[in-house]
C-alpha positions as CSV (number, residue, x, y, z in Angstrom):
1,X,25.4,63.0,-48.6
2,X,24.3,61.7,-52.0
3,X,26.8,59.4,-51.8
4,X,25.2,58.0,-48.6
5,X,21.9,57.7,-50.2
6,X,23.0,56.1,-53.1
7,X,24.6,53.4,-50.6
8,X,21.7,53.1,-48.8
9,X,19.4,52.3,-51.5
10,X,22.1,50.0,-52.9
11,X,21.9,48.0,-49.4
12,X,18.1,48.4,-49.4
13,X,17.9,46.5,-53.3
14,X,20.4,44.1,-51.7
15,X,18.3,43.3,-48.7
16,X,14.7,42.8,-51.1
17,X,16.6,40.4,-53.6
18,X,17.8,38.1,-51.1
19,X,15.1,38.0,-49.3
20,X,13.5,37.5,-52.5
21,X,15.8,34.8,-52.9
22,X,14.7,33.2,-50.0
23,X,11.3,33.7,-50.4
24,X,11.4,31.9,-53.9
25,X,14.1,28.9,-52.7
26,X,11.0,28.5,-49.5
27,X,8.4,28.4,-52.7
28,X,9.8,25.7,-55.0
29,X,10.9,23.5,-51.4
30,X,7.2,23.5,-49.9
31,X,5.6,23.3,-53.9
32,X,7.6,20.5,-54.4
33,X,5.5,16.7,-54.5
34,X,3.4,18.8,-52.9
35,X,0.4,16.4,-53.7
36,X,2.0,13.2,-53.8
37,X,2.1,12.1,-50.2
38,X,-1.3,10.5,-49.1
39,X,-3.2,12.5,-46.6
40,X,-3.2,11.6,-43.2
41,X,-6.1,11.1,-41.1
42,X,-5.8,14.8,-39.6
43,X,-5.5,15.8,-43.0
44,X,-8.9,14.1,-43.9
45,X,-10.6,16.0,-40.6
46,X,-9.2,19.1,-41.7
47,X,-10.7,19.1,-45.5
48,X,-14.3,17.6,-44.3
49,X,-14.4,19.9,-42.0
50,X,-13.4,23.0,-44.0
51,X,-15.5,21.6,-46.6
52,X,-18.8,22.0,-43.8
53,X,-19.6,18.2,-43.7
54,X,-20.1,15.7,-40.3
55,X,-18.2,12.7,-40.2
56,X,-20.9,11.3,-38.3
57,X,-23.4,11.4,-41.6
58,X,-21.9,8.0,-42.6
59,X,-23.4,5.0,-41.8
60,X,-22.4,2.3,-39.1
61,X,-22.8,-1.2,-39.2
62,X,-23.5,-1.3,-43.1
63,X,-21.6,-2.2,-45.8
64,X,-20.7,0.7,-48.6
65,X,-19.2,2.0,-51.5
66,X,-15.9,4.2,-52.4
67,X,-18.0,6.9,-53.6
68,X,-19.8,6.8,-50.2
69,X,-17.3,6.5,-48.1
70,X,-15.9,9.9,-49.6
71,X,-19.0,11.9,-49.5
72,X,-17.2,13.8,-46.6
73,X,-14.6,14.7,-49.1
74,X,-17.3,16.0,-52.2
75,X,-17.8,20.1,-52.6
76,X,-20.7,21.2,-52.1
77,X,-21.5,25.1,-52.6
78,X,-24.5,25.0,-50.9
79,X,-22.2,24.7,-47.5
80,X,-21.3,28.1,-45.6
81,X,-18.9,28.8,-43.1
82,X,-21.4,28.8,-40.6
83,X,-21.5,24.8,-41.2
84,X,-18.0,24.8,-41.0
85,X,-17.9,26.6,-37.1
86,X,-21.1,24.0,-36.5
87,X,-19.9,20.9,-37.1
88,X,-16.2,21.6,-36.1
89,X,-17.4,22.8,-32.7
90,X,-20.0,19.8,-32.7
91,X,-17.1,17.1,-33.4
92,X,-13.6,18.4,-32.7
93,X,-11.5,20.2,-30.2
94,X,-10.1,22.8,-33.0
95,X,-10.9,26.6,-33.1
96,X,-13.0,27.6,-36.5
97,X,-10.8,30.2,-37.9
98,X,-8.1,28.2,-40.2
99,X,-11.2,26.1,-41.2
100,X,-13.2,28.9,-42.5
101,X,-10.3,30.6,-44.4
102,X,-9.7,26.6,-45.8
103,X,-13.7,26.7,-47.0
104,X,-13.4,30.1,-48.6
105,X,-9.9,28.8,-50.3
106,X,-12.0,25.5,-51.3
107,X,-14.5,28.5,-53.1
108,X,-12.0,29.5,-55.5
109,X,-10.7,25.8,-56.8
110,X,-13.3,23.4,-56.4
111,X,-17.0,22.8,-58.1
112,X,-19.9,21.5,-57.1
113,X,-19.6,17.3,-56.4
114,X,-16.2,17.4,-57.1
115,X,-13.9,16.1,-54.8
116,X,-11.1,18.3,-53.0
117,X,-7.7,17.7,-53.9
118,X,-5.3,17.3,-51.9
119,X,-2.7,20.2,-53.6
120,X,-5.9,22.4,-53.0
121,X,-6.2,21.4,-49.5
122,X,-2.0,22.0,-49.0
123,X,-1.6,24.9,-51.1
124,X,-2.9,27.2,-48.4
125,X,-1.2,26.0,-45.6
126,X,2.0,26.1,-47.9
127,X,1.1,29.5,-48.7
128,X,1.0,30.6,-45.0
129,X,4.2,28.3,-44.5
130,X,5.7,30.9,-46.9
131,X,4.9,34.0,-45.5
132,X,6.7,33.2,-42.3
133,X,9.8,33.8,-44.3
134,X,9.8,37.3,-44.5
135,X,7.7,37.7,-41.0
136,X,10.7,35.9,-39.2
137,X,13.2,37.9,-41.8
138,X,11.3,41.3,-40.0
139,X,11.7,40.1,-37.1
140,X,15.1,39.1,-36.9
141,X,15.8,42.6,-38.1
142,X,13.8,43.9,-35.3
143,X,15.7,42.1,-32.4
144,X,19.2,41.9,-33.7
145,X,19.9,43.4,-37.2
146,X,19.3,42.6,-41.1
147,X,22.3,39.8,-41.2
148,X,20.5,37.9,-38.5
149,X,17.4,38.5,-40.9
150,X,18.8,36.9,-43.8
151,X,20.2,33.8,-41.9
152,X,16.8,33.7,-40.2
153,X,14.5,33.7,-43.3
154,X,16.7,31.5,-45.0
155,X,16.8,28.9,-42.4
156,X,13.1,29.2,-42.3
157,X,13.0,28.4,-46.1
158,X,15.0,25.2,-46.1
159,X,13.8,24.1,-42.4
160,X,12.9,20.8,-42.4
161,X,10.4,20.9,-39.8
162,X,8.9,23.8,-41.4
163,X,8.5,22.1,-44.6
164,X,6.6,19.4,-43.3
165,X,4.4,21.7,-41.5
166,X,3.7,23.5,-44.7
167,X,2.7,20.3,-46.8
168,X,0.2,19.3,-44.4
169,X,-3.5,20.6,-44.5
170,X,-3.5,21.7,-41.2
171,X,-3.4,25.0,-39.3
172,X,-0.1,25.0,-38.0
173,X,1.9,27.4,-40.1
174,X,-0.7,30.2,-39.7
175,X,-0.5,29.8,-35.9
176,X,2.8,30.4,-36.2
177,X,2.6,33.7,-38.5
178,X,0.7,34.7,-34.9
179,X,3.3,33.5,-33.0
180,X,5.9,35.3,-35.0
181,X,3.7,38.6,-35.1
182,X,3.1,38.2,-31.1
183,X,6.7,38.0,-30.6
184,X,7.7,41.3,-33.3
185,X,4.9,42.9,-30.9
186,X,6.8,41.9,-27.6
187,X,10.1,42.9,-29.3
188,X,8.8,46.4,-30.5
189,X,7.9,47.0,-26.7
190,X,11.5,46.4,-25.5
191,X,12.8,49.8,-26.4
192,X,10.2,51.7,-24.7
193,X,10.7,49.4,-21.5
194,X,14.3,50.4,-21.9
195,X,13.8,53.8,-21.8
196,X,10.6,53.7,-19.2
197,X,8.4,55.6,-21.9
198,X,4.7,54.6,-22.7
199,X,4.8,52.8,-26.4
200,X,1.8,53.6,-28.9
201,X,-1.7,52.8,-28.4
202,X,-2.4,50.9,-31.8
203,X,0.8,48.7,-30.9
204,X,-1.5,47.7,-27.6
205,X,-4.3,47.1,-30.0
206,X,-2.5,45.3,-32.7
207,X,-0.8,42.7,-30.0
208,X,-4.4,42.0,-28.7
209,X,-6.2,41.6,-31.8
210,X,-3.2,38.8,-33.0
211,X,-3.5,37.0,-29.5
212,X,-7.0,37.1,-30.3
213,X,-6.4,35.6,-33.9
214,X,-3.8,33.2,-32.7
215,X,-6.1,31.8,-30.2
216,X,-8.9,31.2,-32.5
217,X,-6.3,29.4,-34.9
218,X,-5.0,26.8,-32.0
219,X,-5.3,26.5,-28.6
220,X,-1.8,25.9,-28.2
221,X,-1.1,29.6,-29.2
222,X,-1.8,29.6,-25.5
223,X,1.3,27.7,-25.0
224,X,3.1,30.4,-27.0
225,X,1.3,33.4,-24.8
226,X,2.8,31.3,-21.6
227,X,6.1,31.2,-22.5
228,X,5.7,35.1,-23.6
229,X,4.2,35.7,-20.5
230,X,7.1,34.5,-17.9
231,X,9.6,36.4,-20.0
232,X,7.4,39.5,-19.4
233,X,7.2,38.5,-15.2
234,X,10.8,38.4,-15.7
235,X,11.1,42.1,-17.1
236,X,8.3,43.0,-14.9
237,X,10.8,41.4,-11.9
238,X,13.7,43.5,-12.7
239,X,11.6,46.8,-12.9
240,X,9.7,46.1,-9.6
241,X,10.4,49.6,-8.7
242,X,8.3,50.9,-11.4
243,X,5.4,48.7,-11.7
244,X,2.6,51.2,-11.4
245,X,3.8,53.3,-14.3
246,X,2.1,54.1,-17.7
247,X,4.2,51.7,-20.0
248,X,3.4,49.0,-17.5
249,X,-0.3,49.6,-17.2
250,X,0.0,49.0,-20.7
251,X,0.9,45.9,-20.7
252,X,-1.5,44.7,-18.0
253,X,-4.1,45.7,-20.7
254,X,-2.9,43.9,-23.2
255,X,-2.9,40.7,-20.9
256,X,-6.4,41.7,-19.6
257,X,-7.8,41.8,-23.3
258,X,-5.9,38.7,-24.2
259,X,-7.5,36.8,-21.5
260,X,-10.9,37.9,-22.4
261,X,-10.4,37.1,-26.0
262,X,-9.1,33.8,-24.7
263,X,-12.2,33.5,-22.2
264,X,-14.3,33.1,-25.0
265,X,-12.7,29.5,-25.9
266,X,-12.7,28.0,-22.2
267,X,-15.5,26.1,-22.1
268,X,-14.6,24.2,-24.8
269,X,-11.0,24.1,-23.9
270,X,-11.9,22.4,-20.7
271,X,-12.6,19.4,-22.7
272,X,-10.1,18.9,-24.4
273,X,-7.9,17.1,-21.8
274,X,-11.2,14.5,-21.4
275,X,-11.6,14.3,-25.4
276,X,-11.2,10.6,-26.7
277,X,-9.2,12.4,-29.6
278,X,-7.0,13.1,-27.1
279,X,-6.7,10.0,-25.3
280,X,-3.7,8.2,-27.6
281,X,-1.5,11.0,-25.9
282,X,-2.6,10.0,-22.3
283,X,0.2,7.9,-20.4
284,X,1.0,7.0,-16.9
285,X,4.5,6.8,-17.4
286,X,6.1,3.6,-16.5
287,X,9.3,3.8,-14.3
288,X,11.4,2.5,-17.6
289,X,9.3,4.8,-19.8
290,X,10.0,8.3,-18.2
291,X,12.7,9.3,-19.5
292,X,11.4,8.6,-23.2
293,X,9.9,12.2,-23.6
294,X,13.4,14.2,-23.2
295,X,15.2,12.3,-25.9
296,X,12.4,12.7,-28.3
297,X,12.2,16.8,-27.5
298,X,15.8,17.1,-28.2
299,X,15.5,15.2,-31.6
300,X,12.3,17.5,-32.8
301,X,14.3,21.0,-31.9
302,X,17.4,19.0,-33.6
303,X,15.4,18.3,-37.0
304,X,13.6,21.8,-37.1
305,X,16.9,22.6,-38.8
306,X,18.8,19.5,-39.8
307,X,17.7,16.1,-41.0
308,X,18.7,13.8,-43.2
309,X,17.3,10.0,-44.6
310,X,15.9,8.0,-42.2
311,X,12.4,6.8,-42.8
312,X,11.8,4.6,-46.0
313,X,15.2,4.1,-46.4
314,X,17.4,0.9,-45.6
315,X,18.8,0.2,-42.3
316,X,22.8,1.0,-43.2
317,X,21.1,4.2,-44.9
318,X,19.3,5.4,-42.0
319,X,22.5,4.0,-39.7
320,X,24.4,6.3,-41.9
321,X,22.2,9.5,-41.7
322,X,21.8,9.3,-37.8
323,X,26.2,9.0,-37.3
324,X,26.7,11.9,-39.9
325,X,24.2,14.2,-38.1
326,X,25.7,13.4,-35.1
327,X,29.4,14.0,-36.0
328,X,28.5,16.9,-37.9
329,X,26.6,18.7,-34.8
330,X,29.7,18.1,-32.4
331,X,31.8,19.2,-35.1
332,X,29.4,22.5,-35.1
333,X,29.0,22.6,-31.6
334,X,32.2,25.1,-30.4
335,X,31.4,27.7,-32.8
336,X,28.0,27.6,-31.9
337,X,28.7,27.5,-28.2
338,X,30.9,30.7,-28.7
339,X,28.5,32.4,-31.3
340,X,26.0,32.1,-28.3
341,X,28.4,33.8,-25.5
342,X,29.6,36.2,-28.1
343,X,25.8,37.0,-28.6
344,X,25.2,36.9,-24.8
345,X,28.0,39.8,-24.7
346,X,26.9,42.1,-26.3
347,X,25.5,44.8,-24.5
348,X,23.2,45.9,-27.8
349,X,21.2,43.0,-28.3
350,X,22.0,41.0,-25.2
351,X,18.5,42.2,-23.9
352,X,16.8,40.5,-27.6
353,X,18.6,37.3,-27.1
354,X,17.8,36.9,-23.7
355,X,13.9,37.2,-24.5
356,X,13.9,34.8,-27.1
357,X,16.1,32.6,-24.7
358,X,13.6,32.9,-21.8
359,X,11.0,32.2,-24.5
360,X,12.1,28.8,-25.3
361,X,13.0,27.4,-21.8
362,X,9.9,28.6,-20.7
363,X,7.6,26.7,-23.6
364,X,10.0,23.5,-22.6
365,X,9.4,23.9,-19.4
366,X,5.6,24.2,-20.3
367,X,5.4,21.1,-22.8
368,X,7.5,18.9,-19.5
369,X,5.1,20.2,-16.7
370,X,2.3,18.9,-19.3
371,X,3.8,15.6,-20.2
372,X,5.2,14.8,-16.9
373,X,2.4,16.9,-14.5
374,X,-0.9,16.0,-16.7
375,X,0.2,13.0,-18.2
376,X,-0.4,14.2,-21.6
377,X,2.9,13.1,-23.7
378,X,3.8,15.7,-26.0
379,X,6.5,14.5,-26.9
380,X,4.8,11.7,-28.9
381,X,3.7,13.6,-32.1
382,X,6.3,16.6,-33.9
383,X,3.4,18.7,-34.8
384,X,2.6,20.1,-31.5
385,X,6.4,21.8,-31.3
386,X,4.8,24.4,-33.5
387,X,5.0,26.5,-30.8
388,X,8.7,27.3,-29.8
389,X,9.8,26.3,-33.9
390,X,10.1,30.4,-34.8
391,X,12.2,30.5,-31.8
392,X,14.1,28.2,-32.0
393,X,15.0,29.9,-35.5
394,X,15.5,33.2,-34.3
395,X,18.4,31.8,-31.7
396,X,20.0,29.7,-33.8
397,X,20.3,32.4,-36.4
398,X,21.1,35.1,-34.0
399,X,24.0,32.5,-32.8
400,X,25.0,31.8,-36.5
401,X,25.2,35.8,-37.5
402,X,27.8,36.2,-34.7
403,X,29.8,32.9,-36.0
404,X,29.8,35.2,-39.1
405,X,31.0,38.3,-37.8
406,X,31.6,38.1,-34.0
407,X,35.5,38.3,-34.5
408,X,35.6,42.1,-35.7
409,X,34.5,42.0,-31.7
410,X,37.8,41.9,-30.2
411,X,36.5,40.4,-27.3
412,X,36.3,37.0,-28.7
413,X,40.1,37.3,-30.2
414,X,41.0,38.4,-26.4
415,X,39.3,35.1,-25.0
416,X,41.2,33.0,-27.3
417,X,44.8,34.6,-27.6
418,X,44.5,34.6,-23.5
419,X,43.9,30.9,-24.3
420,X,41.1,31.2,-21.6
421,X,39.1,29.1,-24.7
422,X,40.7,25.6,-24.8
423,X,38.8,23.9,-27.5
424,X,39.4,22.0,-30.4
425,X,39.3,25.3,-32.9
426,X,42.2,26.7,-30.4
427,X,44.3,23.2,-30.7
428,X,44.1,23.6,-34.4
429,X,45.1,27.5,-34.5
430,X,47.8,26.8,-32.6
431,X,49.0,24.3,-35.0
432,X,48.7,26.7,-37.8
433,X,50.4,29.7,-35.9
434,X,53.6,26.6,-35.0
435,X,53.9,26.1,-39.2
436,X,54.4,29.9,-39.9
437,X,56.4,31.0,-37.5
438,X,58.7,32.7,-40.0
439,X,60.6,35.7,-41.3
440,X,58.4,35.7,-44.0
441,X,55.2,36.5,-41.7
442,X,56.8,39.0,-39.8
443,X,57.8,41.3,-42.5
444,X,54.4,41.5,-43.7
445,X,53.6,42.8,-40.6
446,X,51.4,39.8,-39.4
447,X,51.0,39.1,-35.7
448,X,49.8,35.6,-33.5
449,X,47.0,37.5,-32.7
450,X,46.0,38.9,-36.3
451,X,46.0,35.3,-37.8
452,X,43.7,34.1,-34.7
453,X,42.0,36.8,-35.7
454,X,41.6,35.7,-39.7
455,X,41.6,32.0,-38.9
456,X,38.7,31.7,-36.2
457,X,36.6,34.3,-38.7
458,X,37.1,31.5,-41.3
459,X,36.5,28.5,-39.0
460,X,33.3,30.5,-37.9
461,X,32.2,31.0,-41.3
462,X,32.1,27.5,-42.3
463,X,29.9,26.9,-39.2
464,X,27.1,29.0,-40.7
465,X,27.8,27.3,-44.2
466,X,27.9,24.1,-42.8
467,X,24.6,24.3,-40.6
468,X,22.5,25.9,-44.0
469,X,23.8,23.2,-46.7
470,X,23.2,20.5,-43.7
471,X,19.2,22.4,-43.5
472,X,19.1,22.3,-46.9
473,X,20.0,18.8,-46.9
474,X,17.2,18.6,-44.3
475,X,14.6,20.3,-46.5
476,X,15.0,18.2,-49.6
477,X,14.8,14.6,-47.3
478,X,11.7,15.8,-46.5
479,X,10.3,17.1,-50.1
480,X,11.7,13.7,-51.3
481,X,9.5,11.7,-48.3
482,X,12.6,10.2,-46.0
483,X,12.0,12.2,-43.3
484,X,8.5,13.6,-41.3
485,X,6.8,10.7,-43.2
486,X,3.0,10.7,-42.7
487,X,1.5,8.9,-39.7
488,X,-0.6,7.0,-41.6
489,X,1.1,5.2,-45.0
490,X,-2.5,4.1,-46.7
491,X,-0.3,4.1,-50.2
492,X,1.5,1.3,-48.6
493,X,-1.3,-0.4,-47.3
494,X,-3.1,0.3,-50.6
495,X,-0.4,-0.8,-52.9
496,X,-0.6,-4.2,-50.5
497,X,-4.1,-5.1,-50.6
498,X,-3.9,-4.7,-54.7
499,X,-0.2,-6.8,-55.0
500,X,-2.1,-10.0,-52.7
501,X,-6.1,-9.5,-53.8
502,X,-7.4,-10.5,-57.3
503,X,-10.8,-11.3,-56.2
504,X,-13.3,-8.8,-54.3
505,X,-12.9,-7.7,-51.1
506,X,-14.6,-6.3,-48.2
507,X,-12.0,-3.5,-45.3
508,X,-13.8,-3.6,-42.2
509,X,-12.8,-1.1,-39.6
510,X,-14.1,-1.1,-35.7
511,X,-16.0,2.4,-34.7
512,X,-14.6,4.4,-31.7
513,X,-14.2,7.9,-32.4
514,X,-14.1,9.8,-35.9
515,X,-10.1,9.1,-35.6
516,X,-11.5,5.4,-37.2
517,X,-13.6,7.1,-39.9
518,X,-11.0,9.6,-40.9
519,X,-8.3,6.8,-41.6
520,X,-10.8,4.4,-43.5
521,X,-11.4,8.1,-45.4
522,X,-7.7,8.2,-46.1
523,X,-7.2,4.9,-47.5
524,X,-10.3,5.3,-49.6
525,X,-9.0,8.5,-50.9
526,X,-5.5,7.1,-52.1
527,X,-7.9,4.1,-53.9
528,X,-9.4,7.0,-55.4
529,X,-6.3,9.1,-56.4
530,X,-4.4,5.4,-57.4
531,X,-7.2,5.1,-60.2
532,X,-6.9,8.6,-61.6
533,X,-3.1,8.1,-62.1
534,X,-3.9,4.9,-64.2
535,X,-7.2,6.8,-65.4
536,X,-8.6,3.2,-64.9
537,X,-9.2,0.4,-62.3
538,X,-6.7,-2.2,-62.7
539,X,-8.6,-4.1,-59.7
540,X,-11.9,-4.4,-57.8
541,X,-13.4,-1.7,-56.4
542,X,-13.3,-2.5,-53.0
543,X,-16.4,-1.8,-50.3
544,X,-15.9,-0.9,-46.5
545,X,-17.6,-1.4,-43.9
546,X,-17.5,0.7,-40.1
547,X,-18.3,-1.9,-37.1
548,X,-19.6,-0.3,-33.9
549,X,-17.1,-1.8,-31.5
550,X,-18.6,-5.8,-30.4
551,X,-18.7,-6.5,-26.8
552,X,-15.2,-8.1,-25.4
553,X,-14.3,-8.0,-29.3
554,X,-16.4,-11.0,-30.2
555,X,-18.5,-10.8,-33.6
556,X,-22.1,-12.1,-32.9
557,X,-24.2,-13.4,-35.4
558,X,-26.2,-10.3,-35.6
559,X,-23.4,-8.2,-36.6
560,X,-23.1,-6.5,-39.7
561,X,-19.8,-7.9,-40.7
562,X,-22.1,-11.8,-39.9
563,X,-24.7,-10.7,-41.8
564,X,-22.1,-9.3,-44.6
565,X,-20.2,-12.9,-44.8
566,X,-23.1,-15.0,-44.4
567,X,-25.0,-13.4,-47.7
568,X,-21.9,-12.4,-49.6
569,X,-21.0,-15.1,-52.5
570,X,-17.7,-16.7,-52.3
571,X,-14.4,-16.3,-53.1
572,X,-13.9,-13.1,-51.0
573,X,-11.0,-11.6,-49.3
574,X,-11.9,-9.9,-45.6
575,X,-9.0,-7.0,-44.7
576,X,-9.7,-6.2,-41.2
577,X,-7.7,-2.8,-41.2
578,X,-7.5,-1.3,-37.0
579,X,-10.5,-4.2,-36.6
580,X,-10.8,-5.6,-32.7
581,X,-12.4,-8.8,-33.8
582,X,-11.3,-12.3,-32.4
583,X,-9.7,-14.2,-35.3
584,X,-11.3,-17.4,-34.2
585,X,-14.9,-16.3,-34.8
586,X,-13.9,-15.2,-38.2
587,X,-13.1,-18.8,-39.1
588,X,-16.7,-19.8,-38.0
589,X,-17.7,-18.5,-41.2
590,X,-14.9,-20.1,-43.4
591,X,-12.9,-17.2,-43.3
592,X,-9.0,-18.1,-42.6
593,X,-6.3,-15.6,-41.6
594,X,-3.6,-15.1,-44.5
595,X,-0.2,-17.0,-43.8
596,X,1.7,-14.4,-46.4
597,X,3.8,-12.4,-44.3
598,X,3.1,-9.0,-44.5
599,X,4.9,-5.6,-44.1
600,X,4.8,-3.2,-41.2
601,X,3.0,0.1,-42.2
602,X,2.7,2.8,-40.4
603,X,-0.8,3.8,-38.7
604,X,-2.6,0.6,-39.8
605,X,-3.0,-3.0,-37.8
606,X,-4.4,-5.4,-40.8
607,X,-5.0,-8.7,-41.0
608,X,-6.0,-10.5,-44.3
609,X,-8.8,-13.6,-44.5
610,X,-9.6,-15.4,-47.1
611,X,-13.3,-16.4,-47.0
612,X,-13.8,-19.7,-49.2
């Protein structure tokens, strides 16, 4: 008996510093450059907002300053959360609570007319990006065991997709922490369904109270409660006898107080799809365009876990990347295909994986009937996927932990000694088994179907190693800014209007939405971070100017941007960055587009005239 205990608190130690492990190797990944990329413009929303600022307090139609133009950005500790809910109600189509939480964070790091940072606004969305290590490490232990844990939290640690997530000021990695704990809440239930007992009352509570959460977080945690849904309606199916007993009346309360949490946010969710934030994701699907969303959700669930160079990078590089990831997933793909059946076959946790399976053909089911039954294209932007990522996780490492022990389940050595399996592995075992047929082997008492037996454990073992070096390989392209690069590249526009203007300039932009202001925000904010790292300006300081949007894109001489190059003294460079402005009437006022060709950069249409 001692003995035992002393084993068991060996194997408890064992399990804390490796998931320790994880934990820390999840730490230095999402701390790493974790300030260096430039924000995005969703980034920019996120931190005015959180800060309890309008976008709409800047001027239209008048020419300003840097310092102006960031005012959104300045601390102010006059601001309260209630400011925050206010204006983020007022102007966006986001639940308050992430943005609150971000505004008491700000509290902490920030003083009064000082500017936010941008490892500030990160940090907590890193730090919530961390603690879904050990809550998928729980709840891998939960469905399947502690070795499906481990291979869980560390694929969540060196996940690419999760990585990017984390490094972004945005709201995604706490939603999932409620997806996770929503999940762990449907899993604890399983057992008690099982069985056909009542489960605890506070576990009722608890799974309410994070629907509730998860809903005020992001709408799309409704997506998530979908998906968990028609896996429950397909439990609830194959106990139709029982439907009017106590464990299930349980569950119908849980729903019922999920949808009442959830009725609070309709009226404002019913405007979302009509939202002209929303409009860049609205298609009507041409008959050679339809096909474009499936491709584009198989490579987001592919670089959740794997990724390599492929943005910023030269074409062979990024030729190169894309041919190894491919040969390296068909190369993976018969151990995984047999860590899947072998998982599928086991009676214990057969029940586990097939939840988690429903779960994520039900949320792609979901994000089609939306892209091809709404016309809202999903597909288009990674960061909505949030909402299968966990799992998609918890499969893979459910698959992976029976490629690393599935063969001391003889049913697996059966299938492939019967030669019923005729893969590659097989052709290669045979191979092996053909070079020592020998004397040798059967003295030591070695049998055909003990060195199947060794040789597919090994071949299976590499599978696992292979997949987490290739996700680690995955997590450091994105930490180094090849992969997941931001939508929006205003260093790159920045470092181009200071290479080809030596004289002062004016960046006009054309008003539609707040999606304009935000990215004029962001390029102003990397002018502004640019001059701290050189602690002085090496060029002008440049001004900006918002246009409300000129009838059939024609500038009238009672414009702003007239009015602005009439009075202004010459030389002076005009960027029109996203401005819809007919290039003719800017040469009315001497003002000639720039023949210098220009690089592509991501986010921003600009155009350079010189104004003589």
């Amino acid at each position: 008996m001692r003995n035992d205990r002393v084993n068991q608190n060996h194997q408890r130690w064992l399990h804390l510093i490796l998931l320790f492990s994880w934990i820390f190797l999840g730490i230095t990944l999402r701390w790493t450059n974790l300030a260096d990329k430039s924000a995005s413009s969703i980034e920019i929303a996120t931190l005015g907002y959180s800060l309890g600022h309008s976008f709409f307090d800047l001027p239209l139609d008048l020419v300003i300053s840097l310092d102006q133009l960031l005012s959104p950005l300045q601390f102010e500790s006059t601001s309260t959360p209630t400011d925050v809910i206010d204006h983020l109600l007022g102007e966006d189509n986001h639940p308050p609570l992430y943005f609150v939480l971000n505004h008491l964070w700000f509290k902490l790091f920030t003083t009064d007319g000082e500017l936010v940072s941008l490892w500030v606004g990160r940090s907590l969305s890193a730090i919530f990006g961390v603690a879904t290590i050990p809550a998928i490490f729980g709840l891998g232990c939960l469905a399947f065991s502690p070795l499906i844990g481990h291979i869980a939290a560390v694929l969540m640690a060196i996940s690419p997709y999760g990585i990017y997530l984390a490094q972004e000021s945005r709201h995604y990695t706490l939603t999932i922490l409620w997806i996770i704990a929503s999940v762990t809440c449907l899993t604890a239930i399983m057992p008690y369904l099982q069985k056909r007992k009542i489960f605890p009352i506070w576990l009722c509570f608890l799974w309410v109270i994070i629907n509730s959460l998860g809903i005020s977080t992001h709408y799309f945690f409704a997506l998530a409660l979908t998906a968990e849904g028609l896996v429950i309606g397909w439990l609830w199916l194959r106990d139709i006898q029982n439907l009017f007993q106590r464990y299930w009346w349980q569950i119908y309360l849980v729903a019922l107080g999920t949808f009442i949490a959830g009725l609070v946010w309709l009226p404002i969710i019913g405007g979302i799809g009509n939202s002209q934030l929303t409009d860049w994701i609205s298609t009507s699907f041409e008959l050679d365009e339809i096909w474009h969303p499936i491709p584009r959700l198989l490579g987001w669930v592919l670089t959740m876990v794997w990724l390599l160079p492929i943005e910023g990078t030269s074409l062979f590089v990024t030729i190169l990347s894309g041919v190894t990831l491919l040969i390296m997933l068909v190369w993976v793909a018969p151990g995984l295909w047999r860590g899947g059946k072998a998982q599928m076959n086991d009676i214990d946790n057969r029940l586990s994986f097939q939840v988690f399976l429903g779960f994520f053909v039900g949320a792609i089911a979901l994000f089609l009937l939306i892209i091809y039954g709404m016309g809202k294209d999903l597909s288009l932007a990674a960061r909505y996927h949030f909402v299968y990522f966990p799992i998609v996780i918890i499969l893979l490492a459910a698959i992976l932990g029976k490629c690393w022990d599935n063969l001391e389940n003889q049913t697996e050595a059966k299938n492939v000694f019967s030669e019923k399996y005729r893969g590659l592995q097989f052709l290669k075992l045979r191979d092996f088994l053909q070079r020592w047929e020998s004397e040798k082997r059967k003295e030591e008492g070695a049998t055909k179907k003990d060195l199947i037996l060794a040789n597919l454990k090994l071949i299976n073992k590499r599978v696992v190693v292979v997949v987490l070096l290739m996700g680690l390989c995955g997590g450091l392209t994105v930490v180094s800014n090849y992969g997941y690069q931001k939508s929006r590249r205003a260093d790159l526009l920045v470092e181009a209007i200071k290479t080809q203007s030596k004289i002062p300039y004016l960046i006009a932009t054309t008003y539609q939405t707040h999606a304009e202001i935000r990215a004029l925000i962001a390029l102003g904010l990397e002018f502004k971070r640019q001059e701290e790292k050189i602690n002085i300006s090496d060029f002008f300081q440049p001004q900006f100017l918002l246009m409300k949007r000129q009838q059939e894109q024609r500038l009238t001489t009672d414009s702003a941007l007239a009015k602005f190059l009439s009075q202004t003294p010459r030389p002076l460079d005009l960027w029109g960055v996203n401005l819809k402005i007919e290039g003719s009437d800017l040469e009315t006022f001497n003002c000639l587009k720039s023949s210098r060709p220009k690089p592509k950069i991501n986010g921003y249409r600009y155009k350079l005239y010189h104004c003589r």
